[in-house]
Each structure stands twice: as structure tokens, then as C-alpha cells.
C-alpha positions as CSV (number, residue, x, y, z in Angstrom):
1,X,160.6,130.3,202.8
2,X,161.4,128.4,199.7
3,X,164.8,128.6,200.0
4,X,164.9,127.3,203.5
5,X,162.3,124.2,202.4
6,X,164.5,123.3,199.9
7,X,167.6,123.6,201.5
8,X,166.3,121.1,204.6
9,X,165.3,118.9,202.1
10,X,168.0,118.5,199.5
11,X,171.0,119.8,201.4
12,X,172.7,116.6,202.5
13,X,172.0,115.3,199.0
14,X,173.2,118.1,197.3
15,X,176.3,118.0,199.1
16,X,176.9,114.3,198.3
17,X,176.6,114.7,194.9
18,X,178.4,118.0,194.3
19,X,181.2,116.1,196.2
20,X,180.6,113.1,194.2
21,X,181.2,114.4,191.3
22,X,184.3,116.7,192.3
23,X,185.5,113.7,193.7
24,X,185.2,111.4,190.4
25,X,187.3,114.2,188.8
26,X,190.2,114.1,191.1
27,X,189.8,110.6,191.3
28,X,190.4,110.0,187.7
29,X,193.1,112.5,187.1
30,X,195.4,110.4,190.5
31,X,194.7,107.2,189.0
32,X,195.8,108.5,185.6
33,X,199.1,109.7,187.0
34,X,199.3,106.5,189.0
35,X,198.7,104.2,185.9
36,X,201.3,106.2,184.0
37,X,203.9,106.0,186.8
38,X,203.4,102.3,186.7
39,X,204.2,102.2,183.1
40,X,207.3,104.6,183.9
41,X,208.7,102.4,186.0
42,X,208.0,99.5,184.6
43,X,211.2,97.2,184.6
44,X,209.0,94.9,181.9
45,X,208.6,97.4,179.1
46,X,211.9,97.3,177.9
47,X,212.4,93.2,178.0
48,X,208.9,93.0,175.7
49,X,210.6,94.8,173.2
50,X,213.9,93.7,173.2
51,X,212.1,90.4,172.8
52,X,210.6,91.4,169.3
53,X,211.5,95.2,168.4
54,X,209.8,94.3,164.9
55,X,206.6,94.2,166.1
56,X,206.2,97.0,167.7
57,X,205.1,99.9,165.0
58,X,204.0,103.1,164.2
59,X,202.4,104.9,161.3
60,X,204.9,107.3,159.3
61,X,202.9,109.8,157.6
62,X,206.1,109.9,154.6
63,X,206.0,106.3,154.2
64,X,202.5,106.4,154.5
65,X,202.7,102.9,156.2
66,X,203.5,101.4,159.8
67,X,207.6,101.1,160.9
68,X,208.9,99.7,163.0
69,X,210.5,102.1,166.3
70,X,213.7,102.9,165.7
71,X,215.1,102.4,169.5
72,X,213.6,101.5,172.6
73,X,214.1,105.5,173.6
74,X,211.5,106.1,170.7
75,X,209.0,103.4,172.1
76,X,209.1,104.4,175.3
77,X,208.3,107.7,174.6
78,X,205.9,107.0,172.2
79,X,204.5,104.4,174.7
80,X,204.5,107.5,177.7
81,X,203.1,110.3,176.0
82,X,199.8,110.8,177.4
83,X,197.3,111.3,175.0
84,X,196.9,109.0,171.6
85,X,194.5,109.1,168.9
86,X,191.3,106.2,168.3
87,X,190.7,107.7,164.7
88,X,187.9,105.2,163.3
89,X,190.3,104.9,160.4
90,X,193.3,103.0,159.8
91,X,195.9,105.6,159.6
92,X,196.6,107.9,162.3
93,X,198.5,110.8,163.0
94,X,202.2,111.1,162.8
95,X,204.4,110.4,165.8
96,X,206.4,113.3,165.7
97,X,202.7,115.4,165.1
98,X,201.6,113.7,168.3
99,X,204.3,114.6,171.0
100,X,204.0,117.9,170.4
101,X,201.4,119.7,172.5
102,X,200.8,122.6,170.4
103,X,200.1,120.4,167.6
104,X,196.3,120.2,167.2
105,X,193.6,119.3,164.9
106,X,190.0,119.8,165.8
107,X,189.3,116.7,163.1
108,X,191.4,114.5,164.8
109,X,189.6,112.3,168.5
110,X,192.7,112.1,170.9
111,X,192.0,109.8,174.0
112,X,194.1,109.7,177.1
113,X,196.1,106.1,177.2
114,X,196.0,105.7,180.9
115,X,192.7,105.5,183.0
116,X,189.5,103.1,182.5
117,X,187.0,103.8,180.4
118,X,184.7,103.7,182.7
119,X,186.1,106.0,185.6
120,X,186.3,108.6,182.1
121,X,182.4,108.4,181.7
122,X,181.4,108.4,185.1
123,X,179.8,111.5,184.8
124,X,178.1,110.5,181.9
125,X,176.1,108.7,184.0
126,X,175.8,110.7,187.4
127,X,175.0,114.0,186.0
128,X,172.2,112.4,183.5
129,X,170.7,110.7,186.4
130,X,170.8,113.7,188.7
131,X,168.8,115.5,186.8
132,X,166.1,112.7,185.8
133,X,165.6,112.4,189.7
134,X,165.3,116.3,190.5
135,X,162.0,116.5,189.3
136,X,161.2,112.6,189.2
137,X,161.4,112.5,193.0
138,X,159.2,115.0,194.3
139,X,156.6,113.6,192.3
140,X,157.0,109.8,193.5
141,X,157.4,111.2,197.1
142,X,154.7,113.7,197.6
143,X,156.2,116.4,197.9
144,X,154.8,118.0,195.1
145,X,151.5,117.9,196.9
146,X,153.2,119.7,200.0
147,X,154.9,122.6,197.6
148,X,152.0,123.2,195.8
149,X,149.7,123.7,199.0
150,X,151.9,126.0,200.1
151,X,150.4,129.0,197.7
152,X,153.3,130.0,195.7
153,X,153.2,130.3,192.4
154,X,154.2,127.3,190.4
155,X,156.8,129.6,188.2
156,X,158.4,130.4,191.8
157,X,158.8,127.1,192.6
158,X,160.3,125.9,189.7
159,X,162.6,129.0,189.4
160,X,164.2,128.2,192.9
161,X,164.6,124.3,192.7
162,X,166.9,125.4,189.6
163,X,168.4,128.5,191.4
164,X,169.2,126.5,194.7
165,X,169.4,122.7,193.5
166,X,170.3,122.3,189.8
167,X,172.9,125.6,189.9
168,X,175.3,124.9,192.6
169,X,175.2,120.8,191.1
170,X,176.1,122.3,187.2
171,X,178.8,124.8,189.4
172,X,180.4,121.2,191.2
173,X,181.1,120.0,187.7
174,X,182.8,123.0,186.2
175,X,185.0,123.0,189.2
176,X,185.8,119.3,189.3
177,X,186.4,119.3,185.8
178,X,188.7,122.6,186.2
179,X,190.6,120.9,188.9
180,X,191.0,117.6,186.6
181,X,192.6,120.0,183.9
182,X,194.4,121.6,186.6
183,X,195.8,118.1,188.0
184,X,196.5,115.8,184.6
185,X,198.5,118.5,183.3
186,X,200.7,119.4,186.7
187,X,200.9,115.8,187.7
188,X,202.1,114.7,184.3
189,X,206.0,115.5,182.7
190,X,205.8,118.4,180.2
191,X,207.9,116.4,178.4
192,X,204.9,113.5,178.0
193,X,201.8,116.0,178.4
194,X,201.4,116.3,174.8
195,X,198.3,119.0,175.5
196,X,198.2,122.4,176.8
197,X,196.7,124.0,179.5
198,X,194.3,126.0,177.1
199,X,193.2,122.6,174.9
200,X,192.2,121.3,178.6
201,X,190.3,123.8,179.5
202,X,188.7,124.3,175.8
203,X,187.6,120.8,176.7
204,X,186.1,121.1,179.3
205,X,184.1,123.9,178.1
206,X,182.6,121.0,175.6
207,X,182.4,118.3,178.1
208,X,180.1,121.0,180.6
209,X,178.0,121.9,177.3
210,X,177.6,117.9,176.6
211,X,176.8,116.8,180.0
212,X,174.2,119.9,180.8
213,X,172.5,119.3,177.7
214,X,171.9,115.8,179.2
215,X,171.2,117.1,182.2
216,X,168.5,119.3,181.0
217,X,166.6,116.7,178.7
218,X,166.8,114.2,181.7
219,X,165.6,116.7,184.0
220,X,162.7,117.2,181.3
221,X,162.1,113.3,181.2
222,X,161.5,113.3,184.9
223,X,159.4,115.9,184.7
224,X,156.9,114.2,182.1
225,X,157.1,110.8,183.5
226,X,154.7,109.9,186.4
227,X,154.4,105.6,186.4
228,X,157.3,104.7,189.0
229,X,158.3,102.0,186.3
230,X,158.5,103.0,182.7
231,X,159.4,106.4,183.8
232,X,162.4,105.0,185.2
233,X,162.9,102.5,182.0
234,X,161.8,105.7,180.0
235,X,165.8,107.6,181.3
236,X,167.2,104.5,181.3
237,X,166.6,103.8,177.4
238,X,167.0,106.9,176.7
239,X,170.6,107.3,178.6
240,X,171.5,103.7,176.6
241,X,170.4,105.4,173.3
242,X,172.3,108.7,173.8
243,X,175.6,107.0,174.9
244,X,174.9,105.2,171.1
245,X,173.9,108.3,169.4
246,X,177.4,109.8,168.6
247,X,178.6,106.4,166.8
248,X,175.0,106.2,164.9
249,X,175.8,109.9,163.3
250,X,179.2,109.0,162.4
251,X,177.8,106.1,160.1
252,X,175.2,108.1,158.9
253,X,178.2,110.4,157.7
254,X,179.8,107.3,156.4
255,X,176.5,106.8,154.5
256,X,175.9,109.9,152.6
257,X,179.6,110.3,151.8
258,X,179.4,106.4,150.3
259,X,176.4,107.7,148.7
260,X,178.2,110.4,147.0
261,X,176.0,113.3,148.9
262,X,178.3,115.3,151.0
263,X,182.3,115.5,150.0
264,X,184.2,114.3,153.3
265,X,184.4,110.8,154.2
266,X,182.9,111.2,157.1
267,X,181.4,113.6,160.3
268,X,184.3,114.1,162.3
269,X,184.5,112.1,165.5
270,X,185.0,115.1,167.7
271,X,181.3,116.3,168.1
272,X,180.9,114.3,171.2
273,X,183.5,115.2,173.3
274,X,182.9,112.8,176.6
275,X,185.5,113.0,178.7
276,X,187.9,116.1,179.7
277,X,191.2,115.8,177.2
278,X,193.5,117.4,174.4
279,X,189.8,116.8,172.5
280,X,188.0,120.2,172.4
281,X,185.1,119.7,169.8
282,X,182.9,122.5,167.9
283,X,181.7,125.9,169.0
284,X,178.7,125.6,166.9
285,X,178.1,121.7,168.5
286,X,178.6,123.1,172.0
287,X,175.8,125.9,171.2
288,X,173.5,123.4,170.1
289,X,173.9,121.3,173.0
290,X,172.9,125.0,175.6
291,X,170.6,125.6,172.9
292,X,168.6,122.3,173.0
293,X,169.5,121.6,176.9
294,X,167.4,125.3,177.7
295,X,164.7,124.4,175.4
296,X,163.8,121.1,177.5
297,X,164.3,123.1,180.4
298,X,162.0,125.4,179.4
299,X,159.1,122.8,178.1
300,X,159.3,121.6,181.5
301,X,159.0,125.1,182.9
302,X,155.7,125.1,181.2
303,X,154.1,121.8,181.8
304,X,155.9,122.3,185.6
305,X,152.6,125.1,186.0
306,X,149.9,123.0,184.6
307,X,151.1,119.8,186.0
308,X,147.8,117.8,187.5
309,X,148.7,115.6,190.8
310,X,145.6,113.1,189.8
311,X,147.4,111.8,186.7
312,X,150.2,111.1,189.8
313,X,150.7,107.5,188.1
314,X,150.1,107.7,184.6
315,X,153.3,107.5,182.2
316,X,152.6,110.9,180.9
317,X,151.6,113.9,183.8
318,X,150.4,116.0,181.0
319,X,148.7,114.3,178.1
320,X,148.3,117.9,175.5
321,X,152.2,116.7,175.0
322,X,151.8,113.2,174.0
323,X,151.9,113.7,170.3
324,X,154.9,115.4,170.6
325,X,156.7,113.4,172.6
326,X,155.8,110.4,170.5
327,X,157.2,111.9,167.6
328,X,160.6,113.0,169.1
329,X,160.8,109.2,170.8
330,X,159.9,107.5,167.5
331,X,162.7,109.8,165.6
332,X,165.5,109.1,168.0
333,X,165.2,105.7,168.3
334,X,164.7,104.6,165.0
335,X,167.5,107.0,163.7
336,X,169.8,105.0,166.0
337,X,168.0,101.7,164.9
338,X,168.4,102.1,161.0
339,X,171.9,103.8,161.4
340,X,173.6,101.8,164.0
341,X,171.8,98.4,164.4
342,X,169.9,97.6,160.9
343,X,172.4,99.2,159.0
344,X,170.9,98.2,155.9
345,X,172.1,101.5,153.8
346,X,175.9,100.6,154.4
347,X,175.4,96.8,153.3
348,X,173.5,98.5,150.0
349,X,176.0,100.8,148.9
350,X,179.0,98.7,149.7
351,X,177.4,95.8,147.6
352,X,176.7,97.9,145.0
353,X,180.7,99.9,145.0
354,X,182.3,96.4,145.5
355,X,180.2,93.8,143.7
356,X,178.9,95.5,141.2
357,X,175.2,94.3,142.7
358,X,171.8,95.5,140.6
359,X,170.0,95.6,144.1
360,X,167.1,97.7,144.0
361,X,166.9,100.7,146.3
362,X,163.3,99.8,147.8
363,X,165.2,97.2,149.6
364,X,166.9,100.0,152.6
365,X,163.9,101.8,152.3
366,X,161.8,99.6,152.8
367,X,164.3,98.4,156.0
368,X,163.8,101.9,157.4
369,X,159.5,102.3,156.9
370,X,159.3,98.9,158.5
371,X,161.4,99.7,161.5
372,X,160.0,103.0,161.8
373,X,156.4,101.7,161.9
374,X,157.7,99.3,164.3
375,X,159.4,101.6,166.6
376,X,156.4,103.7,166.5
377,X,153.9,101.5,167.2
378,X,155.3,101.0,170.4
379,X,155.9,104.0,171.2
380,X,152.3,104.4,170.5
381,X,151.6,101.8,172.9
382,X,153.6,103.3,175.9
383,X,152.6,107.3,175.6
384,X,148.9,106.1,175.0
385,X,148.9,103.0,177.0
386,X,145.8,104.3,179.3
387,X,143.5,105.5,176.6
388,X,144.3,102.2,174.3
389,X,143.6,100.0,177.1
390,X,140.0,101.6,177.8
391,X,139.1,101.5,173.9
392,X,139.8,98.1,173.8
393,X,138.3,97.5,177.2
394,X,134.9,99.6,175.9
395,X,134.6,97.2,173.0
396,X,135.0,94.3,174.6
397,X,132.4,95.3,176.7
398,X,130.2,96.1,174.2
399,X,130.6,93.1,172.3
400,X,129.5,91.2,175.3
401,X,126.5,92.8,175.7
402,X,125.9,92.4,172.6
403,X,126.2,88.5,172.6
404,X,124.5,88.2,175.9
């Protein structure tokens, strides 16, 4: 009986997105081809550098300095080869390192040169969002109400809405991103396809550990999150701060190597790996990621058989997890605050390496309390709106009395 509920209900949307997201995949692998073509046969390339040959450079890892090409042949080949490096740092790989497709370094962040950002990271958003609204939905719409005065167990329920909803959704993705692989390295010349088939598919093994793990904790946000408004602002804050979250780690590498604490100059910039590409990542980072992604699944699992439909509207369905909650949102958000927007460590350390500055220490720290205070406070504010708001409420009320 559940499976047939569940399968008139979410069928046609199911569907949609599983094709959605199959069709993003193929999308961005034809319009990567197409883009390349265009450069292929582009009759312009070879006037621009005939115009200033000079200018157009590469690093040599000998030299240990940028060159100019040596022949157009050499630019255009450099200029086709489909995958290229955005290393943070101002020296990147060899040219002759980078054409080669068995060549491969799990330190270094490869990017394909053709395709938008944006069609990349599509699924950064679509998956995350699918899963905020599985459980989000159900409990704006009502249909909670109808499942659970059906008399089946709450475990059941739950069970079979990840069996026959999020399953075959987290099954369209590994096939889409299969079929990518499959396509980018058909569709491309071996002779540009500087990636193999194997450092594809190693990717997207990483990609499908990155985007479930987001799919899990924003399946576990919609499951916590009743008000219509800052539930909704609640994912959408939290998506914002994840997409930040990779470049706030690197820099808090950057930190503690400027500080002399760990020996490498920085985290490498392959623990997020965000697209499908010659970029393949960690094991141990992918394990995290299933590790983490089944733990929010299973808090939700829990709170999913105690969940109360008359706290239908407040920001938190179950309140014995608000001090939790507020701890991991204060964490997050002012890691990525003192890291990536108050940066204050980074202008410290650099004052003191460069300028030879006596600044005291208590300055950063001081940056970091403050902001961490700040951020929680707030956050204080939002998990315990209700309760704050009836405190302050009883006290006014009582002081009136008590003038009166």
C-alpha cells in the first residue's frame, strides 16, 4: 500500500527530476563538445596570434618562468586540450605534463576549459534542493497528517520514501554522470582528451559522494524545519555557505601553514571535487562525505518517529534537538565567517612575516570571540525564537501589572 501511495504521488515528479538531472549531464557534455568545435574551427585563433605571438605564454617548469609558444601548432594545441589547471598558485603544471592523459596528480585541481560554470554546478544546486523538499513538502502540504493516520509505523514510512523516492533520484545521478564520462571522452579527439576513461569515472565516484552528502544533510534540514519561511531561508543559507565552504578550508590551510603549524603550504584544492573531470579527489574525503551524509540521514530517521504535527509551524518540529542544532549552525557559519570573510588571521601573520609588525595576538582572537558571539546570538534568536518571544512577552506583562 505504501508503495502505491507514494508512487501516485511522487511519480510524475520523480520522473522529472531523474530526467532533469540525466538531462543536465548530457546537456553539459554536447555543449562542451560544441564549445570546443567552435574553438577548432575557429578561423580567428590563428590571426590573434600572429598579431602578438609574444604574448601568449606558458609556464616551463625548467625555466621555471612563463615562455612564450614556440609556433602557432603549440598554441593551438595547448589552446585545444581539454582540461587545464586553476591551481590557486601562480605556477602551474608543465605543458608537456598536461597533454598527456596518463599524467596525474591528485594535488593538482584540473578544470575543463570549455562549458559555463554554471551548466558545471547545476547539480550542485538541483540535487541539494531535492532533497530539502522530500521531507519539507509533506509537511507544508499535509500529507504527513494523511501518512501517519494511515497506522503504519513511522520507521516504515520513512524506510519507503528513501527506498522508492530518494533511491531511484541518487540512481538518475550516477547514470547521468556515467553517461557524461561516457560522452566528454568519446566526443572529444584522444589526441585533446588529456584524461582517461578511468580518471572520469574515479570522478565521478567523488562528485556522487559530494553531492549525496548534500543531499542527505538537506534532506535532514527539511526534516527539522517546520515555519514555511526560515525553513526555506534555513537551505538556502546553508546551500550559500556550503558552496563557500571548500575556499574557507583552503585558507584556513593557508593559515596554519603561515603560522608555521602544519608543513605544506596549503590543503590541496582537490577535496571538493564539483563537477565530473580529470579531478578525482581523496578516498578518505569521499568516506567522510557517505559517512556524514548517513549520519544526517539517520538523525532524521529518529526525529522522523517522534515528529509532533502541532509544532506544524514552528522553525524547529522537534525542540530536544535545538541545542544541537545551534551548536553545529553557530560552528559552520562562523568558521566560514572568520576564515573566508573577516580574515583577520591572514592580515596578522602576513603583517607580522612582511613588516616586521609587534601586533599583539589578542587582536584575531579577539576578531573570532566577537564574531562567534555574534553569529550565535542569532542563531540563538532563530532556533529559540518561540520561547524568547513568550519570556519577554511574560515580563512585559508582568511589569505592567505591576505598574497598573
Amino acid at each position: 500500500m505504501i508503495r502505491s501511495i507514494y508512487f501516485e504521488r511522487y511519480k510524475k515528479v520523480l520522473i522529472a527530476a531523474c530526467l532533469l538531472v540525466i538531462g543536465i549531464c548530457t546537456f553539459t557534455a554536447i555543449l562542451q563538445n560544441n564549445q570546443w568545435k567552435s574553438v577548432y574551427n575557429d578561423p580567428e585563433l590563428k590571426t590573434q596570434y600572429d598579431a602578438n605571438p609574444d604574448e601568449h605564454n606558458y609556464y616551463d617548469e625548467k625555466q621555471m618562468n612563463s615562455v612564450p609558444y614556440k609556433s602557432y601548432k603549440d598554441f593551438r594545441d595547448a589552446t585545444l586540450l581539454f582540461y587545464g589547471s586553476f591551481s590557486l598558485e601562480d605556477s602551474g603544471p608543465n605543458l608537456k605534463t598536461m597533454s598527456k592523459a596518463e599524467n596525474y596528480s591528485n594535488k593538482i585541481p584540473y578544470s575543463p576549459k570549455f562549458g559555463g560554470i554554471f551548466i558545471r554546478i547545476a547539480l550542485l544546486f538541483v540535487v541539494p534542493l531535492a532533497g530539502f523538499l522530500l521531507f519539507f513538502i509533506d509537511q507544508k502540504t499535509g500529507f504527513n497528517q494523511f501518512l501517519f493516520s494511515l497506522g503504519i509505523s513511522r520507521k516504515e514510512l520513512f524506510k519507503k520514501k528513501i527506498t522508492y523516492v530518494a533511491l531511484p533520484f541518487l540512481l538518475s545521478i550516477l547514470i547521468g554522470q556515467s553517461l557524461y564520462a561516457l560522452l566528454i571522452h568519446s566526443l572529444i579527439p584522444v589526441y585533446y582528451m588529456n584524461a582517461t576513461l578511468g580518471q572520469l569515472f574515479t570522478s565521478v565516484i567523488s562528485n556522487f559522494c559530494l553531492l549525496f552528502f548534500m543531499f542527505s544533510s538537506s534532506a535532514f534540514i527539511g526534516s527539522m524545519v517546520g515555519n514555511s519561511l526560515f525553513g526555506s531561508l534555513t537551505w538556502a543559507v546553508y546551500w550559500w555557505l556550503m558552496i563557500i565552504f571548500p575556499a574557507s578550508l583552503y585558507r584556513f590551510g593557508n593559515i596554519l601553514h603561515t603560522a608555521k603549524l602544519i608543513p605544506k603550504n596549503q590543503f590541496p584544492e582537490t577535496l571538493f571535487v564539483y563537477f565530473v573531470g580529470k579531478m578525482g579527489g581523496f578516498w578518505w574525503v569521499n568516506l567522510l562525505f557517505v559517512f556524514f551524509g548517513l549520519l544526517f540521514a539517520f538523525w532524521a530517521y529518529k526525529k522522523y518517529q517522534t515528529l509532533s504535527l502541532e509544532n506544524d509551524n514552528a522553525y524547529l518540529l522537534h525542540k530536544d534537538s535545538r541545542w544541537p542544532i545551534w551548536t553545529i549552525m553557530t560552528l559552520f557559519t562562523s568558521f566560514i565567517l572568520n576564515t573566508y570573510f573577516f580574515d583577520s588571521w591572514s592580515y596578522f601573520l602576513q603583517k607580522r612575516l612582511y613588516e616586521h609588525s609587534a601586533d599583539s595576538i589578542s587582536g584575531p582572537i579577539f576578531s573570532n570571540i566577537l564574531i562567534t558571539l555574534v553569529v550565535g546570538c542569532i542563531c540563538l534568536l532563530i532556533v529559540f525564537y518561540r520561547e524568547i518571544t513568550l519570556s519577554l512577552s511574560s515580563r512585559l506583562n508582568k511589569l505592567n501589572h505591576r505598574t497598573e
